[in-house]
N, C-alpha and C positions, 0 to 999 in steps of 0.2 A: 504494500500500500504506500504510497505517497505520500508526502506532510501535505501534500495540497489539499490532497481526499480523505486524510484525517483532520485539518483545522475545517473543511468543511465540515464535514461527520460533528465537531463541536462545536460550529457557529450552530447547527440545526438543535441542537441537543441545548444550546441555551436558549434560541429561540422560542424553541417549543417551554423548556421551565420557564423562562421570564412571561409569556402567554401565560402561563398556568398559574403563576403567581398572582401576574392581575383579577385573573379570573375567580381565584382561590377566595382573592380579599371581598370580593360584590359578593362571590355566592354564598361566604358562611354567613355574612352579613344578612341578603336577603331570599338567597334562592333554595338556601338548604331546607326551611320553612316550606317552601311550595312542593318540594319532591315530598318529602316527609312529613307530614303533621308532627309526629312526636317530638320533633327538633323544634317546635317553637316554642319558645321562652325558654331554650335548654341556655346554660349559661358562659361566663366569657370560655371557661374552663374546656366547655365541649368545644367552643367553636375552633379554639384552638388547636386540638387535639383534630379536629378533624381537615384543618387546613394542607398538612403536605399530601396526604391523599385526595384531597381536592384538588391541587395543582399538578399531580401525577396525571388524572382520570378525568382532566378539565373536557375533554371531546365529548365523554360518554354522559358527565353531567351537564354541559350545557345543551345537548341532545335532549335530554331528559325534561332539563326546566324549559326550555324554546316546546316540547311534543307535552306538557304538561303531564308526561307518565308521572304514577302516582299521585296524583291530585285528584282521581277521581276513584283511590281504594279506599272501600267500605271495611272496617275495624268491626264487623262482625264476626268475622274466625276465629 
C-alpha cells in the first residue's frame, strides 16, 4: 500500500468520526428521545454514555430518526 492510499484511508476514517461526532452531539441531545421513548428524560449520565456509539453508528441512527423507526412501537409486550 502507499502512504498516498493510507493518508487517504485516514483523511476518510476522520471524516467519517468528525461527521459522527457532530451528529453524536444533536442526537443525544434530541433525537435519541424520538427513536426511543425510554430515553426521554434519561439523564446527563446516559447521554453520555451513549455518545461514542452514536458517533460510530451515526448512518444507521440518522436513518432511523429521518424513517421515524421506532416512534410508532407500542410498549404493550
Amino acid at each position: 500500500m502507499s502512504i498516498i492510499a493510507a493518508e487517504m484511508i485516514w483523511v476518510g476514517v476522520g471524516a467519517y468520526l468528525a461527521v459522527g461526532l457532530m451528529f453524536a452531539l444533536v442526537f443525544v441531545v434530541g433525537g435519541a428521545g424520538r427513536i426511543d421513548r425510554a430515553t426521554k428524560g434519561a439523564g446527563a449520565l446516559f447521554r453520555v454514555l451513549i455518545l461514542p456509539g452514536a458517533a460510530l453508528l451515526w448512518p444507521l441512527l440518522l436513518f432511523m430518526w429521518i424513517s421515524g423507526a421506532g416512534a410508532n412501537r407500542s410498549d404493550a409486550a
